[in-house]
C-alpha positions as CSV (number, residue, x, y, z in Angstrom):
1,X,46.4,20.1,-62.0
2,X,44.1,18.8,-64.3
3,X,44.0,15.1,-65.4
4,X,43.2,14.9,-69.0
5,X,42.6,11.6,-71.4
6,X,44.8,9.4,-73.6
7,X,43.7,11.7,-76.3
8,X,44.9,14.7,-74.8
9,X,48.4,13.2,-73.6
10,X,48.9,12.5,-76.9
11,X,48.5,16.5,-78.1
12,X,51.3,17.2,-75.2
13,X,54.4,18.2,-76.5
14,X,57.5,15.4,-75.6
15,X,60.9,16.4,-75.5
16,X,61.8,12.5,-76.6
17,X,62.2,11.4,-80.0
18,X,60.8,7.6,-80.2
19,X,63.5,5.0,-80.1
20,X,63.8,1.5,-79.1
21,X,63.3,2.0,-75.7
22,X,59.1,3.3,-75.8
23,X,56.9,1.3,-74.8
24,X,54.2,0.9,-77.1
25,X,50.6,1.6,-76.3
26,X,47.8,3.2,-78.5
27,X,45.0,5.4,-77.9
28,X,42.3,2.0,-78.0
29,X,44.8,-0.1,-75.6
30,X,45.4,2.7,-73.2
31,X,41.5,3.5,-72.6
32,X,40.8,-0.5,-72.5
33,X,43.6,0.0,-69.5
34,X,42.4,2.9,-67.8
35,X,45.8,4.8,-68.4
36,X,45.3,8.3,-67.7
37,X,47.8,11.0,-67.9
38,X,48.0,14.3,-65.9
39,X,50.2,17.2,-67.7
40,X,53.1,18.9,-65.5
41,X,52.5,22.2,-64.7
42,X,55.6,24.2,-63.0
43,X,57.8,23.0,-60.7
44,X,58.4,26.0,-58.9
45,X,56.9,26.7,-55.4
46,X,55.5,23.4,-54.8
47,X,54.1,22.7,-51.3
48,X,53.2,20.1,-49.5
49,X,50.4,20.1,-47.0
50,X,51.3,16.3,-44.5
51,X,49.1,15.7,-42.1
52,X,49.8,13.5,-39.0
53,X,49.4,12.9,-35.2
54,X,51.4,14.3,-32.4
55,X,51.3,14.3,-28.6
56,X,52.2,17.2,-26.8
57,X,55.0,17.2,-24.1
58,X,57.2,19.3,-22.1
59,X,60.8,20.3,-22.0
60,X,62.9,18.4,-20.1
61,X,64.3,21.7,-18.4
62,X,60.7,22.8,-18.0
63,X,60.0,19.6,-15.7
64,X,61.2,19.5,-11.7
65,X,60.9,16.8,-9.8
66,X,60.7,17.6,-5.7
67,X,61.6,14.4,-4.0
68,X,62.2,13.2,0.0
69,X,65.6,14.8,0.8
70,X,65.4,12.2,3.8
71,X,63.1,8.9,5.3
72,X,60.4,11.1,7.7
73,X,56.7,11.6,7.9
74,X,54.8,14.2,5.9
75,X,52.9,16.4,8.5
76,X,51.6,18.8,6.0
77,X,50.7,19.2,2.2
78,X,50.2,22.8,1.1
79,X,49.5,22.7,-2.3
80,X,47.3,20.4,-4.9
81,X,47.5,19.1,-8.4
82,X,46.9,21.7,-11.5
83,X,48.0,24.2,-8.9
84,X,50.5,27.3,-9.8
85,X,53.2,27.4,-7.7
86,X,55.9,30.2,-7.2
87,X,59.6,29.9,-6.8
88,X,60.4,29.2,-3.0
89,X,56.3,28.7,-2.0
90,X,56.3,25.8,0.5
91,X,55.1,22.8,-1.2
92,X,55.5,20.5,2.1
93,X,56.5,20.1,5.4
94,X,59.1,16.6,6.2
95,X,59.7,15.5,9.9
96,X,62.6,13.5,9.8
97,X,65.4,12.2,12.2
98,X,67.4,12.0,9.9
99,X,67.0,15.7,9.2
100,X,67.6,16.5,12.7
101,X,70.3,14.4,12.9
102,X,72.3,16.7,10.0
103,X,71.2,19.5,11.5
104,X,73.0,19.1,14.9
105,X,75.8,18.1,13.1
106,X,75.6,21.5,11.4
107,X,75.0,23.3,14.5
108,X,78.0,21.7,16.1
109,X,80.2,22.3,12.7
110,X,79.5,26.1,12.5
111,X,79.5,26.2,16.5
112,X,83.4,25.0,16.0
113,X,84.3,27.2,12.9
114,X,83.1,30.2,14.8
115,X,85.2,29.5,17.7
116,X,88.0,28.4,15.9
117,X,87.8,31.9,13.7
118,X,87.8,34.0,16.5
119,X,91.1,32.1,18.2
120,X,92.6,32.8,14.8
121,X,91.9,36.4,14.5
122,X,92.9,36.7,18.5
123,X,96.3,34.5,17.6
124,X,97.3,37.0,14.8
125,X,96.9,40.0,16.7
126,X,99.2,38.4,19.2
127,X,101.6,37.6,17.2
128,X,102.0,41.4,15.2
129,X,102.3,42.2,18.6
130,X,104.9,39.9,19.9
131,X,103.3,38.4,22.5
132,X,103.0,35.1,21.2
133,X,105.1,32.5,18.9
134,X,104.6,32.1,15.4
135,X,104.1,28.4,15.9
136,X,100.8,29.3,18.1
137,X,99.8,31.0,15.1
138,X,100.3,28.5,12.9
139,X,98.1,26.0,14.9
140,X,95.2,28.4,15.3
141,X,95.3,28.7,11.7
142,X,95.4,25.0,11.2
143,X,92.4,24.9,13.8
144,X,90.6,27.3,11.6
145,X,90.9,25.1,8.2
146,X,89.9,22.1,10.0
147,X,86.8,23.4,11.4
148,X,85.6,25.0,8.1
149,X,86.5,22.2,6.0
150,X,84.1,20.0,8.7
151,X,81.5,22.5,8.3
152,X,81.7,22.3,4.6
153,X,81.1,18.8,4.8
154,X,78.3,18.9,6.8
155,X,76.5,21.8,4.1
156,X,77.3,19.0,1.5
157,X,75.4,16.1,3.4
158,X,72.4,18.2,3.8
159,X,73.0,19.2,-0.4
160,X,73.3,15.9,-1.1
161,X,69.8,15.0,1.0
162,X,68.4,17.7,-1.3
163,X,67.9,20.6,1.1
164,X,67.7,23.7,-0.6
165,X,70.7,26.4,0.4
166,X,68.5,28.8,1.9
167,X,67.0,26.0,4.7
168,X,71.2,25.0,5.0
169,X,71.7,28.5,6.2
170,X,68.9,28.8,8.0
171,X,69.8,25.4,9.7
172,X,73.2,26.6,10.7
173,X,71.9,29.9,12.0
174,X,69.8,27.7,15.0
175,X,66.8,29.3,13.2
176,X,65.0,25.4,12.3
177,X,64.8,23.1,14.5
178,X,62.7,19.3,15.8
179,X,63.9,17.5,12.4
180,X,61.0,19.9,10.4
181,X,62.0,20.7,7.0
182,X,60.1,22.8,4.5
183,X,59.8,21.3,0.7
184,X,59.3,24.3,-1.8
185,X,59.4,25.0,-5.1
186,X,62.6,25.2,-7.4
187,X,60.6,27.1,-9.4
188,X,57.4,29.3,-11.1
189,X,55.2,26.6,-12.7
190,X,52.0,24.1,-12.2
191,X,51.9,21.3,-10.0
192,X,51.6,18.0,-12.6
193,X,51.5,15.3,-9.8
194,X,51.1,14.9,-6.4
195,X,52.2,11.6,-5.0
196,X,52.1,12.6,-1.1
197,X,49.3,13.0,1.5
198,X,49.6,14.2,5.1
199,X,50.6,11.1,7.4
200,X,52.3,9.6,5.2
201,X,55.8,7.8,5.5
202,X,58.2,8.2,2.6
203,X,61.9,7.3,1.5
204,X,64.3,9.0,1.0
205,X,64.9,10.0,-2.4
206,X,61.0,9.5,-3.0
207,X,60.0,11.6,-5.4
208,X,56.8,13.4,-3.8
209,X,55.8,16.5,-6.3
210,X,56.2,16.9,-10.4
211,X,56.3,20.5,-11.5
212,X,56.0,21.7,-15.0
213,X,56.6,25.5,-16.9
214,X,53.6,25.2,-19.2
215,X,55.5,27.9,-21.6
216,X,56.4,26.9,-24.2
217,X,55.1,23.3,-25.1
218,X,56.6,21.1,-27.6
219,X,54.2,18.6,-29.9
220,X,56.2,15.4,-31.3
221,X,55.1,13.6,-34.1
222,X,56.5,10.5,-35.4
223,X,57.5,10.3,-38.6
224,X,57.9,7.8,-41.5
225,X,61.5,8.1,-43.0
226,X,60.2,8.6,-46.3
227,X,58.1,11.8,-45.2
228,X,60.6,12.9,-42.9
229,X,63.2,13.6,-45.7
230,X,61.5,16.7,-47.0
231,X,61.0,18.0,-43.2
232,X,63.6,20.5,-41.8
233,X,64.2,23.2,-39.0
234,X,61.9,25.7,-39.0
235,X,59.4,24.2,-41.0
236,X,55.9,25.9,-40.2
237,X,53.4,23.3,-38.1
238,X,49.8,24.0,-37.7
239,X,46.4,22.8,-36.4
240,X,43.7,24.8,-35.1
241,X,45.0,27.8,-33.1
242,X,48.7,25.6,-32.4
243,X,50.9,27.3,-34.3
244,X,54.7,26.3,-34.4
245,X,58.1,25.5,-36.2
246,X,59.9,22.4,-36.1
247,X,63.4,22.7,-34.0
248,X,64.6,19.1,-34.7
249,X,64.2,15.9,-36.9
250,X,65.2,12.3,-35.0
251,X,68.5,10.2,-37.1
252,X,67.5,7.4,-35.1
253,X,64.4,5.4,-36.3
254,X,62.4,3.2,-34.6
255,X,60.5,-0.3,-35.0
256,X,58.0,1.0,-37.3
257,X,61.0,3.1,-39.3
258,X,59.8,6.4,-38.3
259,X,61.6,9.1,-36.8
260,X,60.3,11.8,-34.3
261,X,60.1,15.6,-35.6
262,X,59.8,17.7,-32.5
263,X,58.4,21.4,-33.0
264,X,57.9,24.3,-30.7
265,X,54.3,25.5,-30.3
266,X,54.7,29.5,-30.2
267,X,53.1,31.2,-26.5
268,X,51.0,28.3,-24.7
269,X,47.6,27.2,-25.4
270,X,45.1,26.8,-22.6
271,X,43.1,24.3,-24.6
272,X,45.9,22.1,-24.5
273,X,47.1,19.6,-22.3
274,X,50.2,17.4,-21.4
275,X,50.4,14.1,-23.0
276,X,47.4,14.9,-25.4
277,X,47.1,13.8,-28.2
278,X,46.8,16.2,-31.3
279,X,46.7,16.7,-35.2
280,X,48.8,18.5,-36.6
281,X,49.7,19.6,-40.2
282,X,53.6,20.5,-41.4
283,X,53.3,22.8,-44.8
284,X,56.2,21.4,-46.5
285,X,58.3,22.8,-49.4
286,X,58.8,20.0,-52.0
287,X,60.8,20.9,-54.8
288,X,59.6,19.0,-58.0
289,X,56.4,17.8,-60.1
290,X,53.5,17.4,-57.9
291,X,52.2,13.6,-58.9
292,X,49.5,10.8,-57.5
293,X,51.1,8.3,-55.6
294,X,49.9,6.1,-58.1
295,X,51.9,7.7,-60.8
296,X,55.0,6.3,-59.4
297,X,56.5,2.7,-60.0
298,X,59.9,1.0,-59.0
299,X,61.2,-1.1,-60.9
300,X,64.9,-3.2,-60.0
301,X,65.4,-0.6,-56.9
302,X,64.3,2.5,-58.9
303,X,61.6,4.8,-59.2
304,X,60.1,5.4,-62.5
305,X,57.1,7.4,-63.6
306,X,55.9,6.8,-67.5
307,X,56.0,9.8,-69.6
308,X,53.5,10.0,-72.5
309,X,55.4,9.7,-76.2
310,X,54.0,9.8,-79.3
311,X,54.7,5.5,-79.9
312,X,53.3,5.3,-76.2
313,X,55.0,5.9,-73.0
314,X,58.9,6.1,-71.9
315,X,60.3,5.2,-68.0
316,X,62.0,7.9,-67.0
317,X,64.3,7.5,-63.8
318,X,63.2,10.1,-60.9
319,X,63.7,10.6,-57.1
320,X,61.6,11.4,-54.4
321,X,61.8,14.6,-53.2
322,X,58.8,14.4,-50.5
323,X,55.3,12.0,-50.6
324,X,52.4,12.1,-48.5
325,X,49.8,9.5,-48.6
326,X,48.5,10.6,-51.5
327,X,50.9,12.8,-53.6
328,X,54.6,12.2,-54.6
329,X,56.5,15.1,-55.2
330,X,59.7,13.9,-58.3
331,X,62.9,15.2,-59.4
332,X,64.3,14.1,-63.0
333,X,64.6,14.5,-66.5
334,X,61.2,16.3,-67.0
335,X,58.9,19.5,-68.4
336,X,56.3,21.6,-68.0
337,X,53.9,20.2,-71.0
338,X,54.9,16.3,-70.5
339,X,52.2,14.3,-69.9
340,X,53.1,11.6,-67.0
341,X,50.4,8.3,-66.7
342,X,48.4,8.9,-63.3
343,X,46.6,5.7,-63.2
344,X,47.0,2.0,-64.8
345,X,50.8,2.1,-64.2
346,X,50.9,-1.3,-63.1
347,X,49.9,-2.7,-66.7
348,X,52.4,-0.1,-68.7
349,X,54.9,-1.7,-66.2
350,X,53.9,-5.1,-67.2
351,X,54.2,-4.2,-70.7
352,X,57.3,-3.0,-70.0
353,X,59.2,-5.5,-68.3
354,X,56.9,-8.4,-70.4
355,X,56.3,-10.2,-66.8
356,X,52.1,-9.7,-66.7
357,X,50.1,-7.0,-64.8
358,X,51.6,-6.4,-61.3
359,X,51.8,-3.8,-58.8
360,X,54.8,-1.5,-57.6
361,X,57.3,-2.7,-55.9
């Protein structure tokens, strides 16, 4: 858009006929001012182009965190950080008593259930053949549910320690054994951090590896409410070769009254990293006239922008569909043709309200 003179504002055409409520300025007053004017074009199709920063980040359900299922010694370390790592690939290897300590009482649990399942099935053949009472049965089969419910119990304590099925049954088949337990991973992904070296003592509960799916990545960006009003889901992000669309926009703001816009970056950048810290533009769609900032004013809790008339200039109430730094983008009572002041706003508004030059609210 082209911003043209006083004289030219003047040659616009105005949809207002002058009444009490112009604000007079002529054509000598308005250049001793600096008012310039800038004529609205269409409305239609208007775009916004916001720039801002962003950090990358990960999923939540993307992140693992492999921690100390027990208290023990770390006698090995298999892998190292920025590593990729497959789903069940041995990460660690634990020494614990603790570990051994569960695993006998598995061992001695499934010993039990075994014994008590073969009684059972011995017991009902007995009885379909009459050799035996039905109450011998019934405590065989009582047998049986105790044993499997103990056994059940002891899968859960090693769960609970964080032992992966697989090493449970592996346990329970006599096929581990010395308190050694295998750490692996959950999943397919890169090592982030490794907090563990050979030797060392841990907790249990520690947390000893963080693993990360590198595909997709997120980039969040944080917001001012203002701008954030004309951002919605699936608007297109860009910067470089990152290429994205939002997928949410926070309702909770924060100490500096911004809100964070999270978008998904589409397949997974090698240039990019974790935590880094990016730019990133959002091409916005902003219904309404395209202005300068500087074009709007507020005025007793409104926003106003001055719209040339022949007497001199009229306030005309609009809202803000979208800004940026530098552009507002308005929705009111205006036309393609109208000339709208761009610049010396602040002294048609102390014209207006007859309280000396001042800026905006």
């Amino acid at each position: 858009m082209k911003i043209s003179h006083w004289c030219v504002a003047l040659a616009a055409v105005c949809i207002f006929p002058a009444h009490a409520a112009d604000i007079a300025v002529g054509a000598e007053q308005a250049r001793a001012l600096g008012i310039r004017t800038q004529v609205l074009a269409s409305a239609a199709g208007s775009v916004a182009a916001l720039r801002l920063p962003g950090r990358i980040v990960l999923p939540p359900e993307q992140l693992r965190v492999v921690a100390a299922p027990a208290n023990g010694v770390v006698s090995e370390v298999k892998v190292t950080v920025n590593e990729q790592v497959k789903a069940g690939q041995m990460l660690a290897r634990l020494l614990s008593p603790e570990v051994a300590m569960a695993q006998k009482d598995l061992l001695q649990a499934a010993s039990q259930s075994r014994l008590a399942r073969e009684n059972y099935a011995r017991d009902r053949q007995l009885l379909d053949e009459g050799i035996i009472a039905a109450s011998r049965y019934q405590a065989a089969r009582a047998n049986l549910a105790q044993a499997e419910a103990a056994l059940a119990q002891q899968r859960q304590t090693l769960q609970i320690m964080g032992v992966p099925p697989a090493t449970i049954a592996a346990m329970a088949a006599g096929k581990m054994g010395g308190g050694g337990l295998s750490l692996v991973a959950p999943m397919t992904a890169v090592v982030l951090e490794a907090r563990v070296t050979p030797g060392q003592r841990v907790d249990a509960a520690a947390p000893l590896f963080l693993l990360g799916r590198l595909d997709p990545l997120w980039v969040d960006m944080d917001v001012p409410v203002a701008q954030a009003a004309g951002i919605g889901v699936g608007t297109a992000v860009h910067a470089g070769e990152i290429r994205g669309r939002v997928v949410s926009v926070g309702r909770m703001a924060g100490p500096g009254q911004s809100v964070t816009v999270r978008a998904r970056l589409e397949g997974s950048p090698r240039n990019l990293a974790v935590g880094q810290a990016v730019e990133v533009q959002l091409q916005l769609a902003a219904p309404g006239w395209a202005l300068p900032a500087a074009a709007l004013i507020r005025s007793q809790g409104k926003d106003y922008v001055f719209v040339a008339v022949p007497a001199g200039f009229r306030a005309v109430a609009v809202s803000v569909a979208a800004r940026t730094p530098h552009t507002v983008w308005v929705q009111g009572l205006l036309a393609a043709g109208q000339a709208v002041a761009v610049s010396g706003t602040s002294q048609i508004k102390a014209i207006w309200t007859g309280v000396g030059a001042e800026g905006g609210e």
